[in-house]
N, CA, C and O atoms as CSV, one atom per row, in Angstrom:
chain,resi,resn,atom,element,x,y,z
A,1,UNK,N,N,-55.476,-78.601,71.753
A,1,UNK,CA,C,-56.319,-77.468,71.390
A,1,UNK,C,C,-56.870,-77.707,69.984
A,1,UNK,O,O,-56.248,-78.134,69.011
A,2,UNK,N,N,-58.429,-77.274,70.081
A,2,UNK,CA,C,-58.528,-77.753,68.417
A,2,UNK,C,C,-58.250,-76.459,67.706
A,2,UNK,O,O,-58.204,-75.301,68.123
A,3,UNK,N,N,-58.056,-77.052,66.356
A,3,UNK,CA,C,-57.645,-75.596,65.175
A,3,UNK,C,C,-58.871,-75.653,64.261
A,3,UNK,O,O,-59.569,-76.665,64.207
A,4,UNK,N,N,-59.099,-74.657,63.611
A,4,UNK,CA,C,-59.977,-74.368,62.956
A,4,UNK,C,C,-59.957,-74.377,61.648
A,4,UNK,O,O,-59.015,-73.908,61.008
A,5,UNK,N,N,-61.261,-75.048,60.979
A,5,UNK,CA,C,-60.990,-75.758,59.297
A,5,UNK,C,C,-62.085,-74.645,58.828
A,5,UNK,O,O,-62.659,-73.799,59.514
A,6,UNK,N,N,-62.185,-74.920,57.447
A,6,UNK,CA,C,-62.634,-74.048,56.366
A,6,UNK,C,C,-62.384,-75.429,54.886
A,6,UNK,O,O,-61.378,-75.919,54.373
A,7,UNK,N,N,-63.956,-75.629,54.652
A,7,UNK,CA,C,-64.476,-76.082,53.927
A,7,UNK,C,C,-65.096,-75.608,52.830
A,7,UNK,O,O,-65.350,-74.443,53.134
A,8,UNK,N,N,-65.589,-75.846,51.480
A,8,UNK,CA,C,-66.697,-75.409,51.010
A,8,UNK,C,C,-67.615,-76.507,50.181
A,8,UNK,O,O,-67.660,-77.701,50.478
A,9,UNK,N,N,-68.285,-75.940,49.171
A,9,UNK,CA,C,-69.129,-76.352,48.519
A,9,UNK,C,C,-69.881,-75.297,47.816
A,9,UNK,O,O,-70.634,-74.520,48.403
A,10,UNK,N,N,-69.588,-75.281,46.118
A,10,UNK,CA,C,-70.392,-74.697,45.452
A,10,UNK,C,C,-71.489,-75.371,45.053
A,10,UNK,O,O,-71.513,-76.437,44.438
A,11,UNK,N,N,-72.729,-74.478,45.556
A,11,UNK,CA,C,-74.226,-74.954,45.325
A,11,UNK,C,C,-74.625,-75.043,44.125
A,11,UNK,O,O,-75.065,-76.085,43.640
A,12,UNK,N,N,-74.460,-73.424,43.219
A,12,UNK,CA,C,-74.397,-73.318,41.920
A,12,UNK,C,C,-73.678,-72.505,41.645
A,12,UNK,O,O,-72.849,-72.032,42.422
A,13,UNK,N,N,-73.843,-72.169,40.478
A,13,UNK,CA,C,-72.591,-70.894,39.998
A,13,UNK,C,C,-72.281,-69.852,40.820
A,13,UNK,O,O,-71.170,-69.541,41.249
A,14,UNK,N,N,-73.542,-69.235,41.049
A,14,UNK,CA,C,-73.573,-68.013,41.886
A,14,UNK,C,C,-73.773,-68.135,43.333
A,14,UNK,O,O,-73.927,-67.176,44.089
A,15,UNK,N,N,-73.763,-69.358,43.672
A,15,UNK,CA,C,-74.140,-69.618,45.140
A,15,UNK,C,C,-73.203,-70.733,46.041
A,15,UNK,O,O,-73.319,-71.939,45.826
A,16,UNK,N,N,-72.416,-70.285,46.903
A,16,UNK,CA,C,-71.273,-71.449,47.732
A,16,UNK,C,C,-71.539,-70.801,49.008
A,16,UNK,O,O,-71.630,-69.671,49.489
A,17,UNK,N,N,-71.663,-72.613,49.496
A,17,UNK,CA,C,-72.049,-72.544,50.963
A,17,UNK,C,C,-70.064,-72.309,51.375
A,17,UNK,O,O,-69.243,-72.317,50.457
A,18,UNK,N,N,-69.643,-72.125,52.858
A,18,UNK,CA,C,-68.277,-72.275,52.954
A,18,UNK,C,C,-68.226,-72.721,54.758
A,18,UNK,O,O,-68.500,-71.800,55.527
A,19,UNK,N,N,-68.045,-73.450,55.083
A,19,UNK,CA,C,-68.074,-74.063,56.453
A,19,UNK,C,C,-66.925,-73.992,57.504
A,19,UNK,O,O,-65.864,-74.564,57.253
A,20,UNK,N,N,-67.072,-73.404,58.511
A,20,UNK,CA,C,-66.234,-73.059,59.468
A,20,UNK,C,C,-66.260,-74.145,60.487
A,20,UNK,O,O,-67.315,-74.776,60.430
A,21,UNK,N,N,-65.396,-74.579,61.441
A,21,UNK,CA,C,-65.655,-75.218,62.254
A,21,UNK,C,C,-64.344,-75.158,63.740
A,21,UNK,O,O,-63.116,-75.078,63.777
A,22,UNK,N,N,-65.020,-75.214,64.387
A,22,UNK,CA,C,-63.080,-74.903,65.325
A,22,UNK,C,C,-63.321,-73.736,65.875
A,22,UNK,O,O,-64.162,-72.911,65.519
A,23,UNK,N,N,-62.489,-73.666,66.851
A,23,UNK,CA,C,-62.264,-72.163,67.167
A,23,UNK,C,C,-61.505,-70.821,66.510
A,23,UNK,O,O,-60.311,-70.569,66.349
A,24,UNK,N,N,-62.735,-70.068,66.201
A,24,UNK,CA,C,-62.254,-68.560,65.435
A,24,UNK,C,C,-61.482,-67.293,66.714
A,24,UNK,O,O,-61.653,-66.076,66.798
A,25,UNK,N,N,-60.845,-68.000,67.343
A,25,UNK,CA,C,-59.550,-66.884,67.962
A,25,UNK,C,C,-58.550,-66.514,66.919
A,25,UNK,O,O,-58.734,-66.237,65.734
A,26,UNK,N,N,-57.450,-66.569,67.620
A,26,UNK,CA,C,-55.806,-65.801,67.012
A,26,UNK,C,C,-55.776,-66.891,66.467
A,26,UNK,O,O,-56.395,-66.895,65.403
A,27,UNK,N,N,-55.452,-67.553,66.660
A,27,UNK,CA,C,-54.667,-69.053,66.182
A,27,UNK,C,C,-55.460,-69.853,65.005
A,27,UNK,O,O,-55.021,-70.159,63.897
A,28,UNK,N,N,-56.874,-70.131,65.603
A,28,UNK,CA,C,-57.804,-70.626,64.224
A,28,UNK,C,C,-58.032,-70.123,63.467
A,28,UNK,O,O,-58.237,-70.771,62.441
A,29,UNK,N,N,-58.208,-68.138,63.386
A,29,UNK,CA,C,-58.529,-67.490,62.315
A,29,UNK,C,C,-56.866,-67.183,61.349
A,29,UNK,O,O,-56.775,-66.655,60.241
A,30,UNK,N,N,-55.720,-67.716,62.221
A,30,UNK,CA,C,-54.334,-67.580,61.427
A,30,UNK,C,C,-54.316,-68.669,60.729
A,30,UNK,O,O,-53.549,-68.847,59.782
A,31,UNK,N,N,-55.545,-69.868,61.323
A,31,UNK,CA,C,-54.823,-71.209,60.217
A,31,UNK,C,C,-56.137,-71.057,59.214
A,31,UNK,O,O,-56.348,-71.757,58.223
A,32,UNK,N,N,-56.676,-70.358,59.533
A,32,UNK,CA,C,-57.932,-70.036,57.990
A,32,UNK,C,C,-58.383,-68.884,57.103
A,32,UNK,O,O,-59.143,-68.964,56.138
A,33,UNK,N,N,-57.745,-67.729,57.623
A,33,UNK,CA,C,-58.112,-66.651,57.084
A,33,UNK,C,C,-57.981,-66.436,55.799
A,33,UNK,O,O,-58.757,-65.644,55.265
A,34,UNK,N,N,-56.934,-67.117,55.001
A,34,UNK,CA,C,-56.780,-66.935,53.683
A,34,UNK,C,C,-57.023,-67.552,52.858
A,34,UNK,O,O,-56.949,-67.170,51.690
A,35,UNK,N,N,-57.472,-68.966,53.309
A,35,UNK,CA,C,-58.439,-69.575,52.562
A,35,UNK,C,C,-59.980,-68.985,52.519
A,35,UNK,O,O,-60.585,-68.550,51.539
A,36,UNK,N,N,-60.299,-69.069,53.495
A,36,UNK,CA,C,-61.604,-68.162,53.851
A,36,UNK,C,C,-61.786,-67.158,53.486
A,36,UNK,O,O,-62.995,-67.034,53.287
A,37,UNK,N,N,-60.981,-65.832,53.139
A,37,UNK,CA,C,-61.155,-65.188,52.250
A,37,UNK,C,C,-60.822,-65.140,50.763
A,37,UNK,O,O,-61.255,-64.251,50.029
A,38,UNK,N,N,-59.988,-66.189,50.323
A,38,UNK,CA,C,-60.178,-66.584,48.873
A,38,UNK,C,C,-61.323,-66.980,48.582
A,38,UNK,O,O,-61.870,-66.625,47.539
A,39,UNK,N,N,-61.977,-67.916,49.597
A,39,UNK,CA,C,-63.393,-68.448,49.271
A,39,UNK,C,C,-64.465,-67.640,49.032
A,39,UNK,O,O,-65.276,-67.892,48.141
A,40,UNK,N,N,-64.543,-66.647,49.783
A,40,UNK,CA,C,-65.461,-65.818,49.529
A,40,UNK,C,C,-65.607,-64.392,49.587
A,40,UNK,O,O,-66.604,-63.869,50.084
A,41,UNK,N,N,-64.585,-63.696,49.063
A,41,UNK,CA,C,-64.613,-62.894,48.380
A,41,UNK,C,C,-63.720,-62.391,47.753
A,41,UNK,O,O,-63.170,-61.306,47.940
A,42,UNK,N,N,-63.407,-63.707,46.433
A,42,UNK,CA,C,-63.055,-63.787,44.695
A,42,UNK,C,C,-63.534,-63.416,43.998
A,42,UNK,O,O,-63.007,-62.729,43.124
A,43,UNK,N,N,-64.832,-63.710,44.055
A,43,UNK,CA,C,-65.912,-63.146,42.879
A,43,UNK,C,C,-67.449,-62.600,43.414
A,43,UNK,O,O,-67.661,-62.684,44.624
A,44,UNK,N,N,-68.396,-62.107,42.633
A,44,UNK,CA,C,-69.267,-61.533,43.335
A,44,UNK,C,C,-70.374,-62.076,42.926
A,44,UNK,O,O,-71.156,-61.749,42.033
A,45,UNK,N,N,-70.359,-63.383,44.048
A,45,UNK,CA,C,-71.425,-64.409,44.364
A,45,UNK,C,C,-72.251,-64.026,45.801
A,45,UNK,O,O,-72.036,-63.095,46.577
A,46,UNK,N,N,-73.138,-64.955,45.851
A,46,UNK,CA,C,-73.890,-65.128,47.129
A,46,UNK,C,C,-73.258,-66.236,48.338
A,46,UNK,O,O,-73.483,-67.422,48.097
A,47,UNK,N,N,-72.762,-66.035,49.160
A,47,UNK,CA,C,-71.817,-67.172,49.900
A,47,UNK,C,C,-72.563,-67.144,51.393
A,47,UNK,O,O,-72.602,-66.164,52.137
A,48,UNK,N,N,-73.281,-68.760,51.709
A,48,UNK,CA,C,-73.626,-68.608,53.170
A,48,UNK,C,C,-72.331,-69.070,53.684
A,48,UNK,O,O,-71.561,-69.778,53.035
A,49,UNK,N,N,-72.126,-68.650,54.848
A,49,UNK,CA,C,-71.052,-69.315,55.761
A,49,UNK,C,C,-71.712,-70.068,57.254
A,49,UNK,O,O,-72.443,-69.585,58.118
A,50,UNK,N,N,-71.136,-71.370,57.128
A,50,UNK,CA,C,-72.209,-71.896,58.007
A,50,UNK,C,C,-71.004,-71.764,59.117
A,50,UNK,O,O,-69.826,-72.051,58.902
A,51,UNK,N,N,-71.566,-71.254,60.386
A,51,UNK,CA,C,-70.812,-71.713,61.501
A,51,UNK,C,C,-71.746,-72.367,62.593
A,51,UNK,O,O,-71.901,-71.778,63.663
A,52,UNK,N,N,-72.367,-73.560,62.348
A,52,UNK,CA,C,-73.010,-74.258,63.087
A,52,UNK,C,C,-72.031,-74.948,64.150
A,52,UNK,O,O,-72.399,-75.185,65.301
A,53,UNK,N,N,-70.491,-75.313,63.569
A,53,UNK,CA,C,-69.655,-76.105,63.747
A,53,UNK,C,C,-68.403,-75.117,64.420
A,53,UNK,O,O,-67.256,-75.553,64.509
A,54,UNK,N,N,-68.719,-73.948,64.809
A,54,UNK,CA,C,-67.947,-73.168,65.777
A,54,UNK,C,C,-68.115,-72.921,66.861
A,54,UNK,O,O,-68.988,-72.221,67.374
A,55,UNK,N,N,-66.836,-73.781,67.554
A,55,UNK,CA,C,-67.076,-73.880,69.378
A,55,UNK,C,C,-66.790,-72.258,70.311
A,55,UNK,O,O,-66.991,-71.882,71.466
A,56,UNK,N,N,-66.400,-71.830,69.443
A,56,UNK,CA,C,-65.404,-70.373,70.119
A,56,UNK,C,C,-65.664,-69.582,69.361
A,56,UNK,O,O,-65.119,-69.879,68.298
A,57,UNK,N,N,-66.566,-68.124,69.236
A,57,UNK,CA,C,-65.738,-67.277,68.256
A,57,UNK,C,C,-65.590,-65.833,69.351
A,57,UNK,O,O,-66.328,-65.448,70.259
A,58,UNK,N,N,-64.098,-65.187,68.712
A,58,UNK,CA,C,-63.525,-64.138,69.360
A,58,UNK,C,C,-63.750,-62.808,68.581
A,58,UNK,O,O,-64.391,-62.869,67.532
A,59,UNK,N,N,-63.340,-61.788,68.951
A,59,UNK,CA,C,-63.316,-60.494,67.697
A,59,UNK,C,C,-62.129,-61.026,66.763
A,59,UNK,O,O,-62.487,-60.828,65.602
A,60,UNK,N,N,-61.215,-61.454,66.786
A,60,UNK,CA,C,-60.805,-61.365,65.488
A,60,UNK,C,C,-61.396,-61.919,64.247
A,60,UNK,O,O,-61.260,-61.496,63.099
A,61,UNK,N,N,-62.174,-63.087,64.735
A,61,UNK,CA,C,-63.098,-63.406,63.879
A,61,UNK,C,C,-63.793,-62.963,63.515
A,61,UNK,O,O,-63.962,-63.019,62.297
A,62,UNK,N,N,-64.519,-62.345,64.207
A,62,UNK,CA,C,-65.888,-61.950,64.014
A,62,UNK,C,C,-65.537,-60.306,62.485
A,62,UNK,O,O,-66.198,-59.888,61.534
A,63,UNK,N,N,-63.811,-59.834,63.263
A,63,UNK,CA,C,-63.358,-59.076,62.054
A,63,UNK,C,C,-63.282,-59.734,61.005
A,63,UNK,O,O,-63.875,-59.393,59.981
A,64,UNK,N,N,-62.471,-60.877,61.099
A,64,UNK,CA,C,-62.772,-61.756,59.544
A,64,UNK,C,C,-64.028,-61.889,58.570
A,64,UNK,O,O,-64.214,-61.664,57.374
A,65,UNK,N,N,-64.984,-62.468,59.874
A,65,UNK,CA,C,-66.159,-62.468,58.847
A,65,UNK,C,C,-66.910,-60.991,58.193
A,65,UNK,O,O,-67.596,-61.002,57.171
A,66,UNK,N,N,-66.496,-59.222,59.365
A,66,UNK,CA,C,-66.609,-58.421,58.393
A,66,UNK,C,C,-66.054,-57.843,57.399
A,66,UNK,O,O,-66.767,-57.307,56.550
A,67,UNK,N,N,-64.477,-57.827,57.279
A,67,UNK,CA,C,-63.994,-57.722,56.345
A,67,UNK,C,C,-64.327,-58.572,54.891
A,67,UNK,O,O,-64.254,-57.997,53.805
A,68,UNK,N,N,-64.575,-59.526,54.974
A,68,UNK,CA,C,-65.213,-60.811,53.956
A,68,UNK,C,C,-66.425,-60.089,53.124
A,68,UNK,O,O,-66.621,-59.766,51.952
A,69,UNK,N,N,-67.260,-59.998,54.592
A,69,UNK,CA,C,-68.814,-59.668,53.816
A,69,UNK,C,C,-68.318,-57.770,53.220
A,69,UNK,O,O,-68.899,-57.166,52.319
A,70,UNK,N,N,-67.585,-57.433,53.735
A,70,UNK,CA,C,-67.466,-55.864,53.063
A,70,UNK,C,C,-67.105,-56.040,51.550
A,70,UNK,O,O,-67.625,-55.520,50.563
A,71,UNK,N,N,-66.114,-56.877,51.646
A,71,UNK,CA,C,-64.666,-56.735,50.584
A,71,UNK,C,C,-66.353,-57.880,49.176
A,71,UNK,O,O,-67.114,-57.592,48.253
A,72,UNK,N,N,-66.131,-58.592,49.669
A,72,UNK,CA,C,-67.881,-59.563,49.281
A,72,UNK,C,C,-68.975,-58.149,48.324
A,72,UNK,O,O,-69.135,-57.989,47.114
A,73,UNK,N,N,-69.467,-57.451,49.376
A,73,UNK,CA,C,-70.677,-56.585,49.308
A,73,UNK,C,C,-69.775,-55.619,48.208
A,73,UNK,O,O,-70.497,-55.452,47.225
A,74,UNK,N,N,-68.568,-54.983,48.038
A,74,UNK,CA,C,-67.967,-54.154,47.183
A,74,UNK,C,C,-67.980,-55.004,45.640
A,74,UNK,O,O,-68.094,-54.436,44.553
A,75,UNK,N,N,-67.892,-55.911,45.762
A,75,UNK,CA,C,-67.431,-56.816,44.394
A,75,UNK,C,C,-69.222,-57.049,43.838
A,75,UNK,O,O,-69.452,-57.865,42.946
A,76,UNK,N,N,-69.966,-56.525,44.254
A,76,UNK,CA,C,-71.288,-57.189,44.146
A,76,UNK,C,C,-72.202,-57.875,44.600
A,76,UNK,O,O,-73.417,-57.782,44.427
A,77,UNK,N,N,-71.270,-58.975,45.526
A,77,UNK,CA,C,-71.685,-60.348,45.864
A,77,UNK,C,C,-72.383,-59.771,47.139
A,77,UNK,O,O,-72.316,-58.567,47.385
A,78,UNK,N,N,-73.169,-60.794,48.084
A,78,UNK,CA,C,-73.559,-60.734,49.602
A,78,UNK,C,C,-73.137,-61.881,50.406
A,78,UNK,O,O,-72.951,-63.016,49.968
A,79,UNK,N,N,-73.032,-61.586,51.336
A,79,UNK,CA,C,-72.584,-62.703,52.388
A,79,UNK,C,C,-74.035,-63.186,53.381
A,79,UNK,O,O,-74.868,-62.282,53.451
A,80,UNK,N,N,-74.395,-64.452,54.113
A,80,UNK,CA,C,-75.401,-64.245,54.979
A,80,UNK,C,C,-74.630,-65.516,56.133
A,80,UNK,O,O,-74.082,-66.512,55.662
A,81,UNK,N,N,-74.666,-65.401,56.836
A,81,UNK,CA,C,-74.488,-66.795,57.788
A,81,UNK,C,C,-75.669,-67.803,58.568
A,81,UNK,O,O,-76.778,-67.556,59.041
A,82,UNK,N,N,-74.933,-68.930,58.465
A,82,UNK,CA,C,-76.000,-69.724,59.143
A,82,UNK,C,C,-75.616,-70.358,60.596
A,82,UNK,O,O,-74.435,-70.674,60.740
A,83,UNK,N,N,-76.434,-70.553,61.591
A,83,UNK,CA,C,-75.818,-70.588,62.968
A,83,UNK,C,C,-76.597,-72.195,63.027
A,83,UNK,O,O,-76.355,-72.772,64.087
A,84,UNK,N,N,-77.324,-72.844,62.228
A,84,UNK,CA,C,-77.630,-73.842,62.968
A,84,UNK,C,C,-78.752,-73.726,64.544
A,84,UNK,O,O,-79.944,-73.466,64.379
A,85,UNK,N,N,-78.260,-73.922,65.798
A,85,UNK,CA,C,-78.478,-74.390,66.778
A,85,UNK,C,C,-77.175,-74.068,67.744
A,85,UNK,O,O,-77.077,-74.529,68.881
A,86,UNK,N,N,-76.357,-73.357,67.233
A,86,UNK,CA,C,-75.240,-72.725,67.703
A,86,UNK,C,C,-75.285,-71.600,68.338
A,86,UNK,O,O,-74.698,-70.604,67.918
A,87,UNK,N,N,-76.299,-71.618,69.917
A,87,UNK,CA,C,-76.543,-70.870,70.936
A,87,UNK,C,C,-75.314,-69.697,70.894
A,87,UNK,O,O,-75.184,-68.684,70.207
A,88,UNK,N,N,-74.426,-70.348,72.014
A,88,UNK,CA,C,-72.837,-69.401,72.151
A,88,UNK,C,C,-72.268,-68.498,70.812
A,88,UNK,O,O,-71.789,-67.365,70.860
A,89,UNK,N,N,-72.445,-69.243,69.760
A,89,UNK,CA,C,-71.781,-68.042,68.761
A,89,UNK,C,C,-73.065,-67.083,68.132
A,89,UNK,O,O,-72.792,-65.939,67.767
A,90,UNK,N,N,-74.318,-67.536,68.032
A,90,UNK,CA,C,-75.468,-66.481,67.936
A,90,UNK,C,C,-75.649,-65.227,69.026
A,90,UNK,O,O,-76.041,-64.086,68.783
A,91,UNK,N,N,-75.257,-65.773,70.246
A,91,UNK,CA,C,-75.141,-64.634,71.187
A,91,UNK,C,C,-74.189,-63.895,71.224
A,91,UNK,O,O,-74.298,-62.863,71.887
A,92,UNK,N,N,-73.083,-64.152,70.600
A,92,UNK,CA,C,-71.686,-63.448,70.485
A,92,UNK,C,C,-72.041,-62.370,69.568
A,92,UNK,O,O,-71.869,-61.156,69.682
A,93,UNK,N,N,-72.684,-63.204,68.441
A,93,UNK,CA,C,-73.112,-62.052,67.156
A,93,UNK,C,C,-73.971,-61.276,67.621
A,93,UNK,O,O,-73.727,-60.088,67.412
A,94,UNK,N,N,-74.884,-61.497,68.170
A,94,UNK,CA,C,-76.038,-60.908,68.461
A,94,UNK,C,C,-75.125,-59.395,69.498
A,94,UNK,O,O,-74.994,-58.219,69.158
A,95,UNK,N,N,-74.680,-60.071,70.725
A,95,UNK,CA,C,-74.015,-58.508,71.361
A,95,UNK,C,C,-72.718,-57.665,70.991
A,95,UNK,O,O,-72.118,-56.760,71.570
A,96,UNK,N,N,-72.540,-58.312,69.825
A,96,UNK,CA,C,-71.457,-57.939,68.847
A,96,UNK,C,C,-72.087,-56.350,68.234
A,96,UNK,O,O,-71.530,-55.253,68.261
A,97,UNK,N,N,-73.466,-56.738,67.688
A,97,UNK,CA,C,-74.610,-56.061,67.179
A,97,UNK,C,C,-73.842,-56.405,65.174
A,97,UNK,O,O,-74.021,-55.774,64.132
A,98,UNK,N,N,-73.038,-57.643,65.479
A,98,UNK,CA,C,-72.949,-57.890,63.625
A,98,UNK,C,C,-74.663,-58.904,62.821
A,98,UNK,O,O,-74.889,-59.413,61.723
A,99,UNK,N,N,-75.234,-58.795,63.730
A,99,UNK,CA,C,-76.514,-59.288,62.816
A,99,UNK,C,C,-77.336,-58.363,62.514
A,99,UNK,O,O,-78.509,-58.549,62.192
A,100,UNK,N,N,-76.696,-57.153,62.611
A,100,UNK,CA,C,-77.103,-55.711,61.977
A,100,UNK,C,C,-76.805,-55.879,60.685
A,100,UNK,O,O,-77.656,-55.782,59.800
A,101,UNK,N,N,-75.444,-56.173,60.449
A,101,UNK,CA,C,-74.545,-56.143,59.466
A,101,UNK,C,C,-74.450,-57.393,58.203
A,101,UNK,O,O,-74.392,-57.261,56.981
A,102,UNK,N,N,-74.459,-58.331,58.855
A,102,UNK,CA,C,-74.915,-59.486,57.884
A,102,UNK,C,C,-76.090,-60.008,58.502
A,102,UNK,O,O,-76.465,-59.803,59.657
A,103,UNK,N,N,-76.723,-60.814,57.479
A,103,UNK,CA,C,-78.009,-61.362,57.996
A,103,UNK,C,C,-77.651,-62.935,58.761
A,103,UNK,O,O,-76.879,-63.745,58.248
A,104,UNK,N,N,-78.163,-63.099,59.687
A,104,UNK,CA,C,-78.033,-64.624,60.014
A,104,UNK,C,C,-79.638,-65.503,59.846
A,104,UNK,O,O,-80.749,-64.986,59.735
A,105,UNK,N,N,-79.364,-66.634,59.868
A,105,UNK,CA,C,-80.016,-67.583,59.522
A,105,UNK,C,C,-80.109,-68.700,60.450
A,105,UNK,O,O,-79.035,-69.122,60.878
A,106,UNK,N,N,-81.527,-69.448,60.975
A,106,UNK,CA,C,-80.705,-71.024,61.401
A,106,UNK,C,C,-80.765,-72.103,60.406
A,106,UNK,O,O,-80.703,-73.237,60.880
A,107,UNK,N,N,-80.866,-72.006,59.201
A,107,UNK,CA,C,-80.806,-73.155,58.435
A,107,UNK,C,C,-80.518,-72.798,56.658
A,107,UNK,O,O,-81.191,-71.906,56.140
A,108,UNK,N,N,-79.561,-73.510,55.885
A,108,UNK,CA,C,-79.531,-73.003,54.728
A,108,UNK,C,C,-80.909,-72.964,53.630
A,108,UNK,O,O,-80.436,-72.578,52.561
A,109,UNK,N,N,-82.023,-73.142,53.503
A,109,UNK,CA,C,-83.329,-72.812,53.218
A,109,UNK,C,C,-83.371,-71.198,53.053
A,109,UNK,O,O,-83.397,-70.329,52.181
A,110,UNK,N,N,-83.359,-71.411,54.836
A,110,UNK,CA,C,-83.533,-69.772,54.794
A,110,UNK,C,C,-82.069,-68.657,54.138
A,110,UNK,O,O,-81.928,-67.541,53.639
A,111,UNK,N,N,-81.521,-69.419,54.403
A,111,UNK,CA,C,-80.196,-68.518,54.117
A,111,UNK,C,C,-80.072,-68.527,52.230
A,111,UNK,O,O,-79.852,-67.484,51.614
A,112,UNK,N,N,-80.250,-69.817,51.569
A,112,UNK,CA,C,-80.570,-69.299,50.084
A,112,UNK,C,C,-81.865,-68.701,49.794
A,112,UNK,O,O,-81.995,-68.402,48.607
A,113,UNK,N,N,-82.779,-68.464,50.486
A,113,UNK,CA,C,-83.713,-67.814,50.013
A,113,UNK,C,C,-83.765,-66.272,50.390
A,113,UNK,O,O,-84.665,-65.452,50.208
A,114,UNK,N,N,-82.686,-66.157,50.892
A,114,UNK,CA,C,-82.539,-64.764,51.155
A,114,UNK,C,C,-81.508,-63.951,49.902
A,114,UNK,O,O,-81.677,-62.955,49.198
A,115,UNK,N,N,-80.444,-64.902,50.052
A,115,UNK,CA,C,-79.431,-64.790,49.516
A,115,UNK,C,C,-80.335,-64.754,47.638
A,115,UNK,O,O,-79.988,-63.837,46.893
A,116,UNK,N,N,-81.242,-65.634,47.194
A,116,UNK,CA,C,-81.384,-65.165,45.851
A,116,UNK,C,C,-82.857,-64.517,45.429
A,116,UNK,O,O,-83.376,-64.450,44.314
A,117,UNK,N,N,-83.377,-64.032,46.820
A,117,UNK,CA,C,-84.296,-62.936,46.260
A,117,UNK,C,C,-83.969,-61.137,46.647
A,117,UNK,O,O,-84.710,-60.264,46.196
């Protein structure tokens, strides 16, 4: 079974991409959640989260990523995600109705140009 990683990369000061990959069920969001939320929401930056590289995502995830962007949006900061070409988890979000809630993106371009105007 694969498990699920959590990467990042600060762009600039105020701006870190943070990369998901794996399946976001019980099990992948238990082996990442606390990195993933140290990552992004510590301070009150702009953070895309790319899940181009997520084969699975479930509600608990999908709670992860709102608790993040809330706890994120309280401190100042915003959250936006990027889906890539990642059909299955855009449709998840989409009848989730969380692209109400955070903005999604298919490419980081668009996702920092949202994120710093």
């Amino acid at each position: 079974m694969e498990s699920a990683t959590v990467s990042h990369e600060d762009l600039t000061d105020q701006l870190r991409l943070v990369k998901l990959a794996g399946r976001l069920d019980m099990l992948g969001v238990g082996d990442i959640d606390l990195k993933f939320t140290t990552l992004t929401a510590a301070r009150p930056i702009g953070v895309i989260v790319d899940l181009s590289e997520v084969s699975f995502l479930a509600s608990i995830g999908i709670r992860s990523l709102i608790s993040c962007a809330r706890s994120l949006d309280g401190k100042g900061g915003r959250m936006v995600l990027m889906l890539g070409d990642n059909i299955p988890v855009r449709s998840t979000l989409e009848t989730s109705g969380i692209t109400e809630l955070i903005p999604t993106f298919t490419d980081e371009a668009e996702a920092r140009t949202a994120l710093l105007s």
